[in-house]
VEXLUMBA-937603 format. One line per field, with one value per residue: residue number from 1; residue in three letters; x, y, z of N, C-alpha, C, O in turn. Coordinates in Angstrom, 2 decimals. Layout:
guba	NUM_...;
palo	ALA_...;
n.xx	X_...;
n.yy	Y_...;
n.zz	Z_...;
ca.xx	X_...;
ca.yy	Y_...;
ca.zz	Z_...;
c.xx	X_...;
c.yy	Y_...;
c.zz	Z_...;
o.xx	X_...;
o.yy	Y_...;
o.zz	Z_...;
// end
This chain:
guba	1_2_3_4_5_6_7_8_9_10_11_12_13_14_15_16_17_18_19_20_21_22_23_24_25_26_27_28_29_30_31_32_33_34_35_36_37_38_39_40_41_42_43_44_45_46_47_48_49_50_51_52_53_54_55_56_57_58_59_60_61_62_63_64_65_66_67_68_69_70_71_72_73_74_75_76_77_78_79_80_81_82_83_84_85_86_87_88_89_90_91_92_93_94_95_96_97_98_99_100_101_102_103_104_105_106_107_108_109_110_111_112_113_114_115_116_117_118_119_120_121_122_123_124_125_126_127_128_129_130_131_132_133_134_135_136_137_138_139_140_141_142_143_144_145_146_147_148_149_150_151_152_153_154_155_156_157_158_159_160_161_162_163_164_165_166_167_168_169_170_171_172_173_174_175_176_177_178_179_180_181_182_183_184_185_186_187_188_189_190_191;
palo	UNK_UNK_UNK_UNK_UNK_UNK_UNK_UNK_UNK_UNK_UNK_UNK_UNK_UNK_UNK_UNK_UNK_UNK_UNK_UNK_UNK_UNK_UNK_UNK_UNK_UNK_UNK_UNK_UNK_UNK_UNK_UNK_UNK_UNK_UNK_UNK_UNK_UNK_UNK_UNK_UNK_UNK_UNK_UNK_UNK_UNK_UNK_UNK_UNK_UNK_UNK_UNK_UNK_UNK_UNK_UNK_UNK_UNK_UNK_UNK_UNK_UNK_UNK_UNK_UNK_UNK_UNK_UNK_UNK_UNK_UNK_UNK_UNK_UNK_UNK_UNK_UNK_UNK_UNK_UNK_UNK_UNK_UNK_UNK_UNK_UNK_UNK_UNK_UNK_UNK_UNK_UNK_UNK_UNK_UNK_UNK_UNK_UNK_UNK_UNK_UNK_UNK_UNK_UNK_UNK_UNK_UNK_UNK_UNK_UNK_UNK_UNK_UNK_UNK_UNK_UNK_UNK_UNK_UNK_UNK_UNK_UNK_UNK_UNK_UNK_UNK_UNK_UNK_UNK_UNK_UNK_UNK_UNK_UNK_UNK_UNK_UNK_UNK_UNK_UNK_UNK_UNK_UNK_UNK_UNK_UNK_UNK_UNK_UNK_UNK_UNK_UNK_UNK_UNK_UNK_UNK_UNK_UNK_UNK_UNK_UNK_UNK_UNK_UNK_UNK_UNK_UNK_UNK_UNK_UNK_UNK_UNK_UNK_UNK_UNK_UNK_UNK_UNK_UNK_UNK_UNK_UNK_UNK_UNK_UNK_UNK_UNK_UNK_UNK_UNK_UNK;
n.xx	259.93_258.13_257.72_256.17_256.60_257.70_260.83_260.35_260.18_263.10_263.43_264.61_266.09_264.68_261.68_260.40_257.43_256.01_254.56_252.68_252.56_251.74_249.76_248.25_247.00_245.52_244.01_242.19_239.88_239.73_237.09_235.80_237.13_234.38_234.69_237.69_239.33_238.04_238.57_241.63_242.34_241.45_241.98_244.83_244.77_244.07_246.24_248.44_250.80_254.26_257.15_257.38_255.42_252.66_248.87_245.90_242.61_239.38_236.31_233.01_229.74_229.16_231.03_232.07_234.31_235.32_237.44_240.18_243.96_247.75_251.00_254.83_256.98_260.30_262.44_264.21_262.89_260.53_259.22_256.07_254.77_255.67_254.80_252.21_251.86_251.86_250.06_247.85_248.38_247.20_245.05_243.70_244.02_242.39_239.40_237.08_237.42_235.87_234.95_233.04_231.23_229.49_229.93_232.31_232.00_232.65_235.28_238.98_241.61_244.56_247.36_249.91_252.57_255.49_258.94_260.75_259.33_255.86_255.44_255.17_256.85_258.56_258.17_255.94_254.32_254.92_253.16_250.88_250.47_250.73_248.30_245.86_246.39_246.25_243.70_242.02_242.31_241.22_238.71_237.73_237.08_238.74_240.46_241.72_244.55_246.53_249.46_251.45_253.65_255.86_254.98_252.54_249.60_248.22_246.53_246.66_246.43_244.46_245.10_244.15_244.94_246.30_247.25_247.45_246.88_250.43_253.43_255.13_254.19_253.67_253.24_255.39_255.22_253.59_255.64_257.04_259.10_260.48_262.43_264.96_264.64_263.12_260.16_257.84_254.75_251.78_249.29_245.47_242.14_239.11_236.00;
n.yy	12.04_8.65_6.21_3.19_0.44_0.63_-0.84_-4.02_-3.22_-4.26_-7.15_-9.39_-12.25_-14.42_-14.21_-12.13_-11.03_-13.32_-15.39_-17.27_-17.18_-20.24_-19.46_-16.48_-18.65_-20.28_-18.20_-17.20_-18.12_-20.62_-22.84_-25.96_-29.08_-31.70_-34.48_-35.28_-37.55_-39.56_-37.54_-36.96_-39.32_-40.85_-38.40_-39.23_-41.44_-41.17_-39.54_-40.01_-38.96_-38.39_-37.34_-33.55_-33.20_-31.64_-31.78_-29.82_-29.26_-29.01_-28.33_-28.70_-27.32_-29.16_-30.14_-32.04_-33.72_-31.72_-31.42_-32.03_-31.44_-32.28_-31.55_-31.98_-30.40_-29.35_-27.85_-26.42_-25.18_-22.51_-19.69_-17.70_-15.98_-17.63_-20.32_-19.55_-18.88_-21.24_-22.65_-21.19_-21.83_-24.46_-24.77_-22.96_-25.10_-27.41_-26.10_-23.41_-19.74_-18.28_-15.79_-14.28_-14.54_-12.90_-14.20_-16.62_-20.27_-22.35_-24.42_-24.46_-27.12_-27.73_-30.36_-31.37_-33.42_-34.30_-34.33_-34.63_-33.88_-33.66_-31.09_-27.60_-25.78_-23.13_-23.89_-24.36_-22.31_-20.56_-22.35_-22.23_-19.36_-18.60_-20.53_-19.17_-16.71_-17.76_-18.68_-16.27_-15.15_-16.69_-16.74_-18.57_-19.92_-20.43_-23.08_-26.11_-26.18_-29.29_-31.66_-34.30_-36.46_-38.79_-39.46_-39.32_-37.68_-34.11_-31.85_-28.48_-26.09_-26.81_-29.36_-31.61_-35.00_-37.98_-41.85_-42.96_-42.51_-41.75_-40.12_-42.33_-44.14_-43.71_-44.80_-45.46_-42.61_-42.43_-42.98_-40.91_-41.34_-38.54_-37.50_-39.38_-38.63_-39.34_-37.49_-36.72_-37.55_-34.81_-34.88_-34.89_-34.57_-34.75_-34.56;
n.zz	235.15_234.96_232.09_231.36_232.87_236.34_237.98_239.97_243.56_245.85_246.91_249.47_248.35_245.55_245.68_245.55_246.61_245.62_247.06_248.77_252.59_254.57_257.13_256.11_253.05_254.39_255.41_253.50_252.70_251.88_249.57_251.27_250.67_249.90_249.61_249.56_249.65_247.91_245.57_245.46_245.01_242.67_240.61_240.67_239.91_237.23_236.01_236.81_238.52_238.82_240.71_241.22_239.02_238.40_238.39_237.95_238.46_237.87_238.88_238.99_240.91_242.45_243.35_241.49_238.87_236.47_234.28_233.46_233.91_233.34_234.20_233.66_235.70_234.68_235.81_238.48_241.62_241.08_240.51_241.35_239.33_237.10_237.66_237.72_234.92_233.64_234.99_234.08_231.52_230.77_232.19_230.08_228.02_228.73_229.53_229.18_229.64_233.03_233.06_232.29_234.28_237.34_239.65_240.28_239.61_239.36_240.79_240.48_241.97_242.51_242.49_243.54_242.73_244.56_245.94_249.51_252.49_253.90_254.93_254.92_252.32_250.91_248.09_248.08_248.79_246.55_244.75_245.96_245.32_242.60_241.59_242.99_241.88_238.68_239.14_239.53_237.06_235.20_236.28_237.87_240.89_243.48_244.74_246.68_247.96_247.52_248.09_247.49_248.61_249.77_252.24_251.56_251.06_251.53_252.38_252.71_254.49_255.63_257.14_256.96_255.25_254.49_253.89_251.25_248.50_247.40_246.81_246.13_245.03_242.23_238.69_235.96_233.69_230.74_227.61_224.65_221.99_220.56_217.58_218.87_221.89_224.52_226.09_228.25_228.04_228.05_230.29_229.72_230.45_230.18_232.24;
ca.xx	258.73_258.92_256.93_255.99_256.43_258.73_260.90_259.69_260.99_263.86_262.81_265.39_265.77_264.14_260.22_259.21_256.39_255.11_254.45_251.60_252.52_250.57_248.43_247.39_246.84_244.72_242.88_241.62_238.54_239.57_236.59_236.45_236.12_233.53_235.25_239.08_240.12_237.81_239.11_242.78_242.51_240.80_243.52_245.85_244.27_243.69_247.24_249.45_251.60_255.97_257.50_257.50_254.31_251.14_247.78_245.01_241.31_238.23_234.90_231.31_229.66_229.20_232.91_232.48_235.53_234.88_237.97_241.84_245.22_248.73_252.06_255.64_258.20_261.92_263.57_264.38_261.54_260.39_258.69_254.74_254.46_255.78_253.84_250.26_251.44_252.13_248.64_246.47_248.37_246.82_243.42_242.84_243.64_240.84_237.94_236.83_237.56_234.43_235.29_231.82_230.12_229.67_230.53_232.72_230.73_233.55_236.64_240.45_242.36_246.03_247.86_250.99_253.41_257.13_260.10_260.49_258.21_254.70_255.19_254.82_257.65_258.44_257.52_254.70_254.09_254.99_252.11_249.56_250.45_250.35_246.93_245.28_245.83_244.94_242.51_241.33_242.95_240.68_237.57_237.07_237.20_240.45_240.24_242.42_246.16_246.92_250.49_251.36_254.83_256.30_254.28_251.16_248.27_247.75_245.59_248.02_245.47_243.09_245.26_243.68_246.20_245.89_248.81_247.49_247.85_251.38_254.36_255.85_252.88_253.34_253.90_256.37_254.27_253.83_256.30_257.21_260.22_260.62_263.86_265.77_264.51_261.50_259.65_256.85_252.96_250.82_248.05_244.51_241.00_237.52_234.92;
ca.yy	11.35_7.89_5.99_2.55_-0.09_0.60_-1.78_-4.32_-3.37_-4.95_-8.05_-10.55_-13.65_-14.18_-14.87_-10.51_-11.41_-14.05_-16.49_-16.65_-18.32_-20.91_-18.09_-16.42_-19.42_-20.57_-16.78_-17.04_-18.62_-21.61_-24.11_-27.58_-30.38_-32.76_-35.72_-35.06_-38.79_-39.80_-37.14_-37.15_-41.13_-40.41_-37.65_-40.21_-42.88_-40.78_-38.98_-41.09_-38.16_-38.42_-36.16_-32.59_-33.38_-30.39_-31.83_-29.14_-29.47_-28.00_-29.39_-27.87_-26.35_-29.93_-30.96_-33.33_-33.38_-31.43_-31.20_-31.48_-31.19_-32.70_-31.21_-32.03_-29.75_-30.17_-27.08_-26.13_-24.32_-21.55_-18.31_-17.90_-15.89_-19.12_-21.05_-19.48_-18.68_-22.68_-23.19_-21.05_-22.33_-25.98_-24.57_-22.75_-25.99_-28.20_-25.47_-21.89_-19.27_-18.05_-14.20_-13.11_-14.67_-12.47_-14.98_-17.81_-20.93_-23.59_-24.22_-25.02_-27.29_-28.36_-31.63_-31.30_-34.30_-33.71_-35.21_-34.20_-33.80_-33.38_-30.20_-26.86_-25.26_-22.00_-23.78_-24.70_-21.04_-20.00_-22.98_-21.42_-18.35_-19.13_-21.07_-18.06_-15.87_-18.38_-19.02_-15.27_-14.55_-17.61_-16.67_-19.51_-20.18_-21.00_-24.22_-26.58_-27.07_-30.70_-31.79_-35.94_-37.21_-40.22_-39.56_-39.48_-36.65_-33.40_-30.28_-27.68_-24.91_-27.52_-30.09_-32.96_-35.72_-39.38_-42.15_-43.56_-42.07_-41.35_-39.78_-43.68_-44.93_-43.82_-45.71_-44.51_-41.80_-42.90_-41.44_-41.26_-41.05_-37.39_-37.12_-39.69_-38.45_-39.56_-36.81_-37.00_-37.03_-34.01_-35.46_-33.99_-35.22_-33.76_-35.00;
ca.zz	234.72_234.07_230.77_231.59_234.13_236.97_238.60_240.67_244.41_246.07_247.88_250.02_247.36_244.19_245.73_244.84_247.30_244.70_247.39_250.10_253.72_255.18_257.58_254.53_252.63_255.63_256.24_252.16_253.25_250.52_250.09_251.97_249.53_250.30_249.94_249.34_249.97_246.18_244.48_245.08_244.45_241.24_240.22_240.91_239.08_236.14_235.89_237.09_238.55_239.61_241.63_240.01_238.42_239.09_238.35_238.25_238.53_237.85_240.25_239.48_242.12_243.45_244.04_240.70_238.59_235.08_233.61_234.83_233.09_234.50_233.39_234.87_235.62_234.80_236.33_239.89_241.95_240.18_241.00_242.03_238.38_236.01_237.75_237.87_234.09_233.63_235.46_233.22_230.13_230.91_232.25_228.88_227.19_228.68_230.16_228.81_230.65_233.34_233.38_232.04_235.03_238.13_240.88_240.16_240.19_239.42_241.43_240.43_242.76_242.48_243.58_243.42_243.99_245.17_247.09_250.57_253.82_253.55_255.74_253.53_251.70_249.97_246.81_247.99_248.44_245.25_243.69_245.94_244.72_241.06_241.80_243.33_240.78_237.62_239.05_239.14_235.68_234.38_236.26_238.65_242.36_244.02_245.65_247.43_247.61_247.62_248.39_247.17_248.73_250.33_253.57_251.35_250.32_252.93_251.99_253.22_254.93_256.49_258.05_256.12_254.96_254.30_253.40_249.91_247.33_247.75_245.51_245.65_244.43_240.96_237.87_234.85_232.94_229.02_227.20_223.37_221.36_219.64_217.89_219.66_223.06_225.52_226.29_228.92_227.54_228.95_230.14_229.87_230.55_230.60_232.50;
c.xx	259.16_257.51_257.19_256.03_257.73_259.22_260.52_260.80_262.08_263.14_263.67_264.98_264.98_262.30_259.50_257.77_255.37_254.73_253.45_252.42_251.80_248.91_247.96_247.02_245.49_243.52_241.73_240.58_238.84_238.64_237.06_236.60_236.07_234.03_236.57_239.49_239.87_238.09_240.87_243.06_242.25_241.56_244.31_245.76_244.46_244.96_248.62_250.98_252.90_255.81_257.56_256.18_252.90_250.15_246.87_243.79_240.57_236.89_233.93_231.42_229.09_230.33_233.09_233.26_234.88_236.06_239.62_242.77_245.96_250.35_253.22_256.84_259.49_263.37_262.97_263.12_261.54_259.46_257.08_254.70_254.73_255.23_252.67_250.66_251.48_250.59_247.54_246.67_247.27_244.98_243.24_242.85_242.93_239.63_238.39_236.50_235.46_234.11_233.94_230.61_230.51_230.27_230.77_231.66_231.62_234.75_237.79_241.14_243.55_246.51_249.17_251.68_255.00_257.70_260.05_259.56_257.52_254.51_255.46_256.48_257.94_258.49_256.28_254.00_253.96_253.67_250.90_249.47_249.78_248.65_245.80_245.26_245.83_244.06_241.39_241.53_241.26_238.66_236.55_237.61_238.55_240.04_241.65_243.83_246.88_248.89_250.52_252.99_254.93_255.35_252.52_250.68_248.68_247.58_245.92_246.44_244.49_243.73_244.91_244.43_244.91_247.52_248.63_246.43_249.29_252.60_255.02_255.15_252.81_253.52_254.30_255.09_254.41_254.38_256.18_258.35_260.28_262.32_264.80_265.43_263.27_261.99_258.26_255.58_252.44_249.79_246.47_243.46_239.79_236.46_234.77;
c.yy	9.99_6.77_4.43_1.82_0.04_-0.73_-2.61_-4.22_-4.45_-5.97_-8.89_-11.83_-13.16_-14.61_-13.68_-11.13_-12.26_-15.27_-16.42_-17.99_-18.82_-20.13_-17.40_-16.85_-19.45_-19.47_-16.72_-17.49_-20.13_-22.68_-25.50_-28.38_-31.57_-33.80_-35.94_-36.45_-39.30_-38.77_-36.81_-38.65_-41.00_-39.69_-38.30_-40.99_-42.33_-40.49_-39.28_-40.34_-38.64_-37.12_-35.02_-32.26_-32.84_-31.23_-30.86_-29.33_-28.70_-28.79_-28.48_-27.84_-27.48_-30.85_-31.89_-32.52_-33.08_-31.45_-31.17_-31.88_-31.78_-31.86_-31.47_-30.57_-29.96_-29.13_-26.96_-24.84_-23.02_-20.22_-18.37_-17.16_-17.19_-19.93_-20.89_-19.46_-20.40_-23.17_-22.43_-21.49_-24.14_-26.13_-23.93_-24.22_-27.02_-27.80_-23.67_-21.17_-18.96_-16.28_-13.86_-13.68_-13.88_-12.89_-16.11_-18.90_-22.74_-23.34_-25.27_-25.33_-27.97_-29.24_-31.96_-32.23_-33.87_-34.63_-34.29_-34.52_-33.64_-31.87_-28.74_-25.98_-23.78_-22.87_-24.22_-23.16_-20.21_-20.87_-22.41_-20.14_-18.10_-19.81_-20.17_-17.03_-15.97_-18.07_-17.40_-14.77_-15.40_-17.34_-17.73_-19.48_-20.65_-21.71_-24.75_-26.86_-27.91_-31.06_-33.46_-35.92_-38.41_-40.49_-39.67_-38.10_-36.03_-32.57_-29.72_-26.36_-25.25_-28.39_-31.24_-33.95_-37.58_-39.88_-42.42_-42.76_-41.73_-40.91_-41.13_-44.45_-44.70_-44.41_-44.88_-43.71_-42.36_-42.00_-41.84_-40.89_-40.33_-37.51_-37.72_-39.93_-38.98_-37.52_-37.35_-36.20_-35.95_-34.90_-34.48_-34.94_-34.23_-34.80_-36.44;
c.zz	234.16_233.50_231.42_232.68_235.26_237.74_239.61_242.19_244.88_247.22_248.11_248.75_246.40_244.53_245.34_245.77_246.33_245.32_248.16_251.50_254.03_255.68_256.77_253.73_253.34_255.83_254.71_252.45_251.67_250.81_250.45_250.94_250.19_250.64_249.20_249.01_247.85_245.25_244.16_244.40_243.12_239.88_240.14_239.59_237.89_235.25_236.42_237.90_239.20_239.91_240.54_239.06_239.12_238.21_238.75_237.84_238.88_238.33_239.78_240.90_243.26_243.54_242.88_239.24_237.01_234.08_234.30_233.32_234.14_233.80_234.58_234.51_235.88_235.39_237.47_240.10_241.36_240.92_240.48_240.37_237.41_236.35_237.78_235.82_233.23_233.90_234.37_231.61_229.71_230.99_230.79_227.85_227.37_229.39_229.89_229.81_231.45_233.83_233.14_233.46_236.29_239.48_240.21_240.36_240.17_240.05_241.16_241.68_242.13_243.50_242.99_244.07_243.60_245.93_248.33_251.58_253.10_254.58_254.34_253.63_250.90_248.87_246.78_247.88_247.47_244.16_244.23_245.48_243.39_240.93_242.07_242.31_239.26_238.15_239.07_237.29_234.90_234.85_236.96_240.04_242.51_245.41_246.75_247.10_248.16_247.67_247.95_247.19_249.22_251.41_253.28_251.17_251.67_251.91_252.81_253.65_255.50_257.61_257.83_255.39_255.26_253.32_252.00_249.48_247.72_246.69_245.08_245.41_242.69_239.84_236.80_234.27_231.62_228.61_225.29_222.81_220.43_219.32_217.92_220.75_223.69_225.77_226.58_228.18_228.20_229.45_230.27_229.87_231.10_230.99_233.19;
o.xx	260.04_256.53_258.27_255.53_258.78_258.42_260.21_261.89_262.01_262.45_263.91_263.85_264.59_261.69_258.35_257.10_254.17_254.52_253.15_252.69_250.73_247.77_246.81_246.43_244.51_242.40_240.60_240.00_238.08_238.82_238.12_235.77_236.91_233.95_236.58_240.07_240.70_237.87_241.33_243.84_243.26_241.71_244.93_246.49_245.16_245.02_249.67_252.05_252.72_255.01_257.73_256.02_252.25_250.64_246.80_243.74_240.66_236.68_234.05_232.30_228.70_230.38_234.08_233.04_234.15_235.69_240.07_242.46_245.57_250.37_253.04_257.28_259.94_264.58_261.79_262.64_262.62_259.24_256.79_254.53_253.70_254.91_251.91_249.77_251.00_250.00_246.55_245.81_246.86_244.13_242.38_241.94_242.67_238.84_239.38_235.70_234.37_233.32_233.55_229.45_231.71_230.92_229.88_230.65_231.33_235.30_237.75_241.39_243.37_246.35_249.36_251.75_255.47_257.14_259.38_258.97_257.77_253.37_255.84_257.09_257.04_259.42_255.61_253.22_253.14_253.26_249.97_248.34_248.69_247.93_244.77_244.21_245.60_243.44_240.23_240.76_240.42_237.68_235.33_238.69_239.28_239.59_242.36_244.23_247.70_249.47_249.41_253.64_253.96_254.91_251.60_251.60_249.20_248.21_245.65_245.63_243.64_243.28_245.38_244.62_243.85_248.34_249.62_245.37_249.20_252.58_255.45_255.45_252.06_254.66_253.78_253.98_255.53_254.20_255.49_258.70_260.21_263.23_265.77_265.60_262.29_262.96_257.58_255.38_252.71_249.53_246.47_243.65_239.65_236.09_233.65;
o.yy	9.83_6.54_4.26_2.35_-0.52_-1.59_-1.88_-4.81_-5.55_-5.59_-9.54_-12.17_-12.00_-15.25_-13.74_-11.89_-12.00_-16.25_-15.24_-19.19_-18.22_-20.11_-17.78_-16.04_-18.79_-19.72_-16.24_-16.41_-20.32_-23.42_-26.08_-28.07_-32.26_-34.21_-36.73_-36.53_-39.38_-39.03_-36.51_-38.94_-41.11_-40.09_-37.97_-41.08_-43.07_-40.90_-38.65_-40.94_-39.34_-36.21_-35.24_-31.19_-33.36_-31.45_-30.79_-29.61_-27.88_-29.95_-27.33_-28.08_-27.21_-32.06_-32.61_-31.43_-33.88_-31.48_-30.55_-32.35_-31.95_-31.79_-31.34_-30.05_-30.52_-29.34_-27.18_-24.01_-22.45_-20.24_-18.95_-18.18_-17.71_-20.69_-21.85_-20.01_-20.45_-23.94_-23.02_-21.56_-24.62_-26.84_-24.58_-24.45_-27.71_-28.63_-22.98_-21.47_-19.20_-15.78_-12.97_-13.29_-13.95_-12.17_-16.70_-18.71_-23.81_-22.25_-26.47_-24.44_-28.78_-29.20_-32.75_-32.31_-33.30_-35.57_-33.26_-35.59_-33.47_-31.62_-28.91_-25.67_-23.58_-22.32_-24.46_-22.89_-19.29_-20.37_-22.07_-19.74_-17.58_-19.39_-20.34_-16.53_-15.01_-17.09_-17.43_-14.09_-14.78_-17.60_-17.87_-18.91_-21.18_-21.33_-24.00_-27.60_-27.68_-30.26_-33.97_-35.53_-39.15_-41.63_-39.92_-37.28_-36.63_-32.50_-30.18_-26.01_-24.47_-28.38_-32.08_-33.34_-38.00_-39.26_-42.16_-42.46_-41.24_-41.54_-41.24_-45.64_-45.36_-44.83_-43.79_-44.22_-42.82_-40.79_-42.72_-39.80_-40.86_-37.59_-37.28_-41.09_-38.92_-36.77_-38.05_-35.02_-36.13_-35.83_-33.44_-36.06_-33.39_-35.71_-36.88;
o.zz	233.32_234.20_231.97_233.67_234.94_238.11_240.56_242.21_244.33_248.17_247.09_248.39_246.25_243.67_244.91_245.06_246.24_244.60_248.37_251.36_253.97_255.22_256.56_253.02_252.97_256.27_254.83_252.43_250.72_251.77_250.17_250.08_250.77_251.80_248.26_247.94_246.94_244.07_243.06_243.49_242.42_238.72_239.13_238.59_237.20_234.10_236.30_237.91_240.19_239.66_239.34_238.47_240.03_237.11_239.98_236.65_239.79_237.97_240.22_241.73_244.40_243.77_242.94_238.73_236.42_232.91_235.26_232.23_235.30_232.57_235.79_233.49_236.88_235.44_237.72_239.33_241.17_242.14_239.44_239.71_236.97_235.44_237.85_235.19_232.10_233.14_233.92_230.74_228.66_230.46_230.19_227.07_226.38_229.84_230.17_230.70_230.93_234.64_233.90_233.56_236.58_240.23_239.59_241.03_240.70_239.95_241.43_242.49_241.22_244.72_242.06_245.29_242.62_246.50_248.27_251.44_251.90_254.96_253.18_254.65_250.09_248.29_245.78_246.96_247.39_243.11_243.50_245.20_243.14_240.02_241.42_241.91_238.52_237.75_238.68_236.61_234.26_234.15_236.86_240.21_241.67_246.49_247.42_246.20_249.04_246.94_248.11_246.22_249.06_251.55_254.06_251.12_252.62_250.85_253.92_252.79_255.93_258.76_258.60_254.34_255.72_252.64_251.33_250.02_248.84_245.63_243.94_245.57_241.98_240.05_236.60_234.41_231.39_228.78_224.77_223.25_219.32_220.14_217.30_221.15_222.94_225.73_225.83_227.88_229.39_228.69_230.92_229.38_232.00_230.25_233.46;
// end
């Protein structure tokens, strides 16, 4: 007999099936958004994101932007749990959760910029992962996952891409001197 949680099976590498592939990405039925081009620009504009740097966003139920967070990350790709638990730490700090409503009615998208191709990655796998299930933890729709490198913007499950915005488009993030050290601002914005 055994008293709590058992181990999690053996799985090739460290992904424990915490990732989704493209075709399952793709089969989720994830909504379109309306007009992708003004709201990655916008994201951009707002959050100023470098490589490494997740931007997530929350859209009423007409694609307009209610609330987004940006945070960067400073270690090597990480696993589809640290990052959804990275994503709902950011969503609880600028939008309350929407668990008591029966059908989602707002939707979280992520825009994630990075070095590399604009073609998809097992870490890209591991952010839709993490994205998919915030965004159930939190009680909202699971939207689009945005990609921002050298080659420019693509929405990874549609095929949708454009060159500007781009990861070499960004300018230094504001930082501040804790300590001694810079250390990069969060950024957050509602509305």
């Amino acid at each position: 007999m055994t008293f709590g949680f058992a181990p999690p099976p053996a799985v090739s590498g460290s992904r424990l099936g915490r990732s989704l592939e493209p075709a399952e990405w793709a089969a989720a039925g994830i909504p379109l958004l309306r007009n992708p081009r003004e709201l990655i620009t916008g994201l951009h504009a707002r959050h100023l994101p470098s490589p490494m740097t997740a931007v997530v966003a929350v859209l009423d139920p007409d694609d307009r932007l209610v609330a987004s967070a940006s945070f960067a990350r400073r270690s090597p790709p990480a696993d589809g749990w640290e990052l959804r638990n990275a994503l709902l730490a950011q969503l609880r700090q600028v939008i309350p959760h929407d668990l008591r409503r029966r059908i989602p009615v707002r939707t979280a998208v992520l825009l994630y910029c990075r070095e590399g191709e604009a073609r998809w990655t097992d870490e890209d796998g591991a952010w839709m992962w993490g994205l998919r299930d915030a965004c159930t933890l939190h009680g909202l729709r699971c939207g689009a996952y945005i990609t921002l490198t050298t080659d420019g913007w693509r929405i990874l499950g549609e095929g949708r891409s454009g060159r500007s915005p781009s990861s070499s488009s960004y300018r230094a993030v504001t930082s501040f001197e804790v300590g001694g050290m810079d250390a990069a601002v969060p950024r957050s914005a509602v509305g």
